[in-house]
N, C-alpha and C positions, 0 to 999 in steps of 0.2 A: 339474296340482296339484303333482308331481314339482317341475317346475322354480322354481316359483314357494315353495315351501317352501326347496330352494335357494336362491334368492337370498334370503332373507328369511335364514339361517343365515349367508351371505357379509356382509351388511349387519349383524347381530351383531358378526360375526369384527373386520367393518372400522371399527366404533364403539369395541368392545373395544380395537385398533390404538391410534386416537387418543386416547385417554382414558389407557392406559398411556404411549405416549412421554413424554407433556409431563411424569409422572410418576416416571417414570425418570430422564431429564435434568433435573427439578429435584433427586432426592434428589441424582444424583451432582455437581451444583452446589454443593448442603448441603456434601455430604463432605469435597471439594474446597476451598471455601471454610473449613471449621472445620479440618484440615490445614496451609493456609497463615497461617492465626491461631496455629498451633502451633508454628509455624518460629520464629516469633521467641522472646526469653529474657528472659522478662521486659519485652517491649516496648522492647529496650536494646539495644543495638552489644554482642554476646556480648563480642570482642575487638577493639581497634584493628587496621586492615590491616597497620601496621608491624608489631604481633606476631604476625599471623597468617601472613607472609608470610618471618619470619625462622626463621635453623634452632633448630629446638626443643630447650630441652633437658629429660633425661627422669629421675627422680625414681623409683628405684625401691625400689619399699617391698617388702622380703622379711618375710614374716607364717610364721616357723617351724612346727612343731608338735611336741612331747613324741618322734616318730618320726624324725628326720632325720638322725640321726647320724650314717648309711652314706652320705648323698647328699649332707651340707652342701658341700664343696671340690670337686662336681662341679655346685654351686648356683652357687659362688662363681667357679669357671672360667669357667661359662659368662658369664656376666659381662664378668670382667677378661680376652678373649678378643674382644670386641667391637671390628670396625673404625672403629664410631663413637664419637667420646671427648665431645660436651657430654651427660655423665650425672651423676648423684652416685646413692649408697646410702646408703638407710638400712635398719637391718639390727634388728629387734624383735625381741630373742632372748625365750623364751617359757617360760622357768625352766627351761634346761640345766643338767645338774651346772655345778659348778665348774669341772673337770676338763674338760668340754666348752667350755663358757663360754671358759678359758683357749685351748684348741686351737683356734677359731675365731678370738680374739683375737690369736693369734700368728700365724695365718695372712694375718691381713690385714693386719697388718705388714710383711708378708715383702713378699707381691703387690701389695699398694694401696701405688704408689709415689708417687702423687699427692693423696695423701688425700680421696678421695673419698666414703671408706665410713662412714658414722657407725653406733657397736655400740652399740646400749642395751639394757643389762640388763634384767632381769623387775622390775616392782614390784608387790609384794607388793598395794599399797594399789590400783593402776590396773588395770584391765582390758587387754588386750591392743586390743579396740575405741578404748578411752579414746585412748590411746595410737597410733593409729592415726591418728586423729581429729585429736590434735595436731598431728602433722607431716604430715598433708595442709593443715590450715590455716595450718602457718609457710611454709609455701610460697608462692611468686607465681605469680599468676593463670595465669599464659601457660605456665607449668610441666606438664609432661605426666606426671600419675602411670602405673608401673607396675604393677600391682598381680599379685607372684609370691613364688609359696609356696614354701617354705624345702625342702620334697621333691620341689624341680621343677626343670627346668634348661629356658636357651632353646635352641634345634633346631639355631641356627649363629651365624657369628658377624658375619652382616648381619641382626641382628634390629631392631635401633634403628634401621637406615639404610631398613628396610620401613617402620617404623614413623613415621620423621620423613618417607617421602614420603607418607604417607598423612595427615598431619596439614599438610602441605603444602596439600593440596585447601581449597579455600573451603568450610567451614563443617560441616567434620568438627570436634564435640565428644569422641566418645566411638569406639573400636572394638571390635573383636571379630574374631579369625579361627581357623583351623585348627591343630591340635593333634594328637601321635600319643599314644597309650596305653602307657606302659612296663609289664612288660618285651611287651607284644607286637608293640610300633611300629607297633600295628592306628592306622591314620587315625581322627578323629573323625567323625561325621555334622551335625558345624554346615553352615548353609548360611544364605544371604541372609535375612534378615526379609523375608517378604512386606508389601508397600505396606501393605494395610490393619491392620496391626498399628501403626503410627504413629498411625490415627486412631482407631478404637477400641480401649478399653480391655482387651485384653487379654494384658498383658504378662506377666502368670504364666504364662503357657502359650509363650514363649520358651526353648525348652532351652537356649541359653547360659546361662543366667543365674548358674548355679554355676559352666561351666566356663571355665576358661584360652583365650585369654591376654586380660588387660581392662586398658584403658588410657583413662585422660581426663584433661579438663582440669581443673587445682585447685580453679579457678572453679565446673567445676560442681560436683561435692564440696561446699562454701563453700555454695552456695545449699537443700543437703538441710534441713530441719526435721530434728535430731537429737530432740526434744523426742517428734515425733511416730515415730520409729521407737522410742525405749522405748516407747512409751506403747502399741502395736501388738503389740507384743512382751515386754509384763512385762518391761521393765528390761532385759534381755538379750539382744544380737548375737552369734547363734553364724555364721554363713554369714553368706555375702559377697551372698547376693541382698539381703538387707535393706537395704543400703545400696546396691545398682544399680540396684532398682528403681524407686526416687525419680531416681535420675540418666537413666534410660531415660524414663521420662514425661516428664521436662524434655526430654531431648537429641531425643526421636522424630525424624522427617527428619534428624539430624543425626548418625545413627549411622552408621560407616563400616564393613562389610564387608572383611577380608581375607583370599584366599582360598590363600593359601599357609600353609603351615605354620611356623609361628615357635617354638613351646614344642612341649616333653614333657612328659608328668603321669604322673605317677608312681601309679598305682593302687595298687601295691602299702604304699602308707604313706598311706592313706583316711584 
């Protein structure tokens, strides 16, 4: 009776077997399959191989804040300190006195001996987003935005030379890597995105999403619905996820990992 109730529980066990596998290997088929549907951009040649394959250059937009007075020419060092030269700045100042306004403007005078730095005032009428908005779109495609805060400095002065090998790789859109916390130069806790975070939707639960250092293509920038982030947001972009997070749903597979440290952030000017 014993054995025969056994085998009747083993012929359960092993119907259970077959009826799970074929089920498992199809969802992770599904997965897999809607993943590589995802890779592509738009169904379109992201970028020509010529510009994917040439040295990049990188477009770095410094977004100030009302706090930066004691750390601008330590923003700006780090910068014009850089052993790789295809860059330009642009530089959002974000209604400094005057008085400051001028002492940045005189500084980059002195150091931007090749004029690379573009200084635009506050307006009054535009948003600092608005603004933003603009000259990631005057830019060409192949153009790799920076995107760093005006209380921030990079870590050394091979950050652009990490940055253009990593954009080097086939079909890196967008990164992300390591950062220390000033003043503790405590390391950050970013780490790799795990795989299945590209194919299902949950990209708000990615702790980079606010912090330092983020870099992409103008291209993808250019493909956001601006329309639809007011609309999401009553009208107004305070944080920088609002606008990566439309760039991370597009880029998914195509987000590059860097696991060195390239910037400092500055906690203490939140």
């Amino acid at each position: 009776m014993a054995l025969n109730k056994n085998n009747r529980i083993q012929k359960v066990i092993a119907l259970g077997i077959l009826v799970a596998v074929p089920l498992i290997l199809l969802r992770g088929y599904n997965r897999l399959h809607t993943s590589h549907k995802n890779l592509s951009f738009k169904e379109v040649e992201f970028l020509t191989p010529e510009e994917a394959e040439t040295s990049k250059h990188f477009v770095i937009v410094i977004a100030p804040t009302a706090k930066n007075e004691q750390v601008w020419e330590r923003n700006l060092d780090s910068i014009f300190n850089q052993q790789y030269d295809n860059y330009r700045v642009v530089y959002l100042d974000e209604g400094s006195s005057n008085r400051l306004y001028e002492r940045i403007s005189n500084y980059i005078s002195v150091r931007d001996g090749r004029g690379r730095v573009q200084l635009q005032k506050a307006d009054p009428n535009t948003s600092l987003f608005e603004r933003y908005c603009q000259v990631v779109r005057e830019c060409r495609d192949d153009e790799v935005i920076v995107h760093c805060d005006g209380n921030d400095w990079f870590a050394h002065d091979k950050v652009l030379e990490k940055l253009n090998e990593a954009y080097s790789k086939e079909g890196v859109w967008l990164t992300y890597g390591q950062y220390l916390e000033y003043p503790s130069y405590k390391k950050s806790s970013e780490t790799m995105i795990r795989r299945r975070l590209y194919t299902d939707n949950r990209f708000r639960r990615i702790p980079w999403m606010t912090a330092p250092l983020k870099t992409y293509y103008a291209k993808l920038f250019k493909q956001i619905n601006l329309n639809e982030i007011y609309q999401d947001d009553g009208g107004i972009v305070t944080s920088d996820w609002q606008f990566m997070l439309p760039m991370v749903k597009m880029a998914r597979c195509h987000i590059q990992y860097i696991p060195e440290v390239l910037y400092v952030h500055n906690i203490n000017h939140d």
